[in-house]
C-alpha positions as CSV (number, residue, x, y, z in Angstrom):
1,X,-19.8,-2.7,-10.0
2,X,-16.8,-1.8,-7.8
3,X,-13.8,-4.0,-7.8
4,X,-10.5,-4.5,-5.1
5,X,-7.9,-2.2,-6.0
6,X,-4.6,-3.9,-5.6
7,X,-2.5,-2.6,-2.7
8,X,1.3,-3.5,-2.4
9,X,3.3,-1.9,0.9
10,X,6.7,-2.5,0.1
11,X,8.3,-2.6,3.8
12,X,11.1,-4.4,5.8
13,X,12.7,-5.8,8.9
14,X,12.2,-3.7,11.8
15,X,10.7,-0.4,10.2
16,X,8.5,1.4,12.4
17,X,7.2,3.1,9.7
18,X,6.0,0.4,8.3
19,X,4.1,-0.3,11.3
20,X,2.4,3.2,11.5
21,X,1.2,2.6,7.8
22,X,-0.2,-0.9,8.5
23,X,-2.2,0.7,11.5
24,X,-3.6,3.7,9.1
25,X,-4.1,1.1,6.6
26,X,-6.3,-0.7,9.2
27,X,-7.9,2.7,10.8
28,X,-9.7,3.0,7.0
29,X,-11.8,0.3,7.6
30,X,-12.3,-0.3,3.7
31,X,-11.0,-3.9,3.5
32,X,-13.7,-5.1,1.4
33,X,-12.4,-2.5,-1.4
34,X,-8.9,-3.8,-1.8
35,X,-6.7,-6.8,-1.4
36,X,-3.5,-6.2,0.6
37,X,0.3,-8.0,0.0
38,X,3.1,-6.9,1.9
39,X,6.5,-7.2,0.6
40,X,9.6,-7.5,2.5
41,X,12.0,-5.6,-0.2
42,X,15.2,-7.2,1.9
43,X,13.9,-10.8,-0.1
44,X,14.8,-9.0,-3.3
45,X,18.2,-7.1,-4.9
46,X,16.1,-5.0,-7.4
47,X,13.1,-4.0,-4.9
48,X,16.0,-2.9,-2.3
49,X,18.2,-1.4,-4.7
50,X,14.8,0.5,-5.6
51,X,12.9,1.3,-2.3
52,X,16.0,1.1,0.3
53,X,15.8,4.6,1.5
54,X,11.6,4.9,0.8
55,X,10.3,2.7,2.6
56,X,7.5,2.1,3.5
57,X,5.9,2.8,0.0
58,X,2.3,1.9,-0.7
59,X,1.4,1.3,-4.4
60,X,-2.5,1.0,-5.5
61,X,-2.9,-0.7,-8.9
62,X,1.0,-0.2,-9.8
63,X,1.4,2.9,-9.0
64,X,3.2,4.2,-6.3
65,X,0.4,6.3,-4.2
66,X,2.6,6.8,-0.6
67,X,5.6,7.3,1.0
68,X,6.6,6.7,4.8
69,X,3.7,8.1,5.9
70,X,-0.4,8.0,5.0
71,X,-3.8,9.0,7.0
72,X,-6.7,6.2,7.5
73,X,-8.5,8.9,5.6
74,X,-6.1,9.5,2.8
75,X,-5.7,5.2,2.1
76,X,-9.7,5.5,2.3
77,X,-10.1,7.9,-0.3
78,X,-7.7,6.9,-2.5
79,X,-8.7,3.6,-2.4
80,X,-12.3,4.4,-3.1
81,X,-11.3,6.4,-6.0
82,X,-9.2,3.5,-7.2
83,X,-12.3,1.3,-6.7
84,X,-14.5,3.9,-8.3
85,X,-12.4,3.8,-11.7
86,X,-12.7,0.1,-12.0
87,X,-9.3,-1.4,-11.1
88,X,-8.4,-4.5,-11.6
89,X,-6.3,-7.3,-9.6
90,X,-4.2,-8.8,-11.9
């Protein structure tokens, strides 16, 4: 049985970036594979200190899998893989 991988985009205020990603992230049309949490690193001093210059960064199962910029087909496959290896949500 497949289960949701967990999917973090760590984004912020104003990024338009961030938006492209979302609307990739949206394109895949796999939303029954994953569950999705957005945080805004600007809410906390470690995530900024960490992911100020990256953002956005997309991390499936605690792992960072993207940087600035992904493909609807590139969030698909990776997240069918992730699903295919029996991922967790923790």
């Amino acid at each position: 049985m497949k289960t949701k991988a967990r999917v973090v985009l760590y984004t912020k205020t104003n990024c338009s970036l961030c938006e492209k990603m979302k609307a990739q992230i949206k394109l895949a049309n796999c939303d029954e594979l994953y569950s999705l949490e957005e945080v805004d690193i600007e809410r906390d001093a470690e995530l900024f200190a960490l992911y100020q210059y990256e953002v956005p960064v997309l991390s499936i199962d605690g792992h960072d899998a993207f940087r600035y910029r992904l493909t609807a087909e590139d969030f698909r496959r990776a997240i069918q893989k992730a699903s295919d290896q029996g991922s967790t949500i923790s």
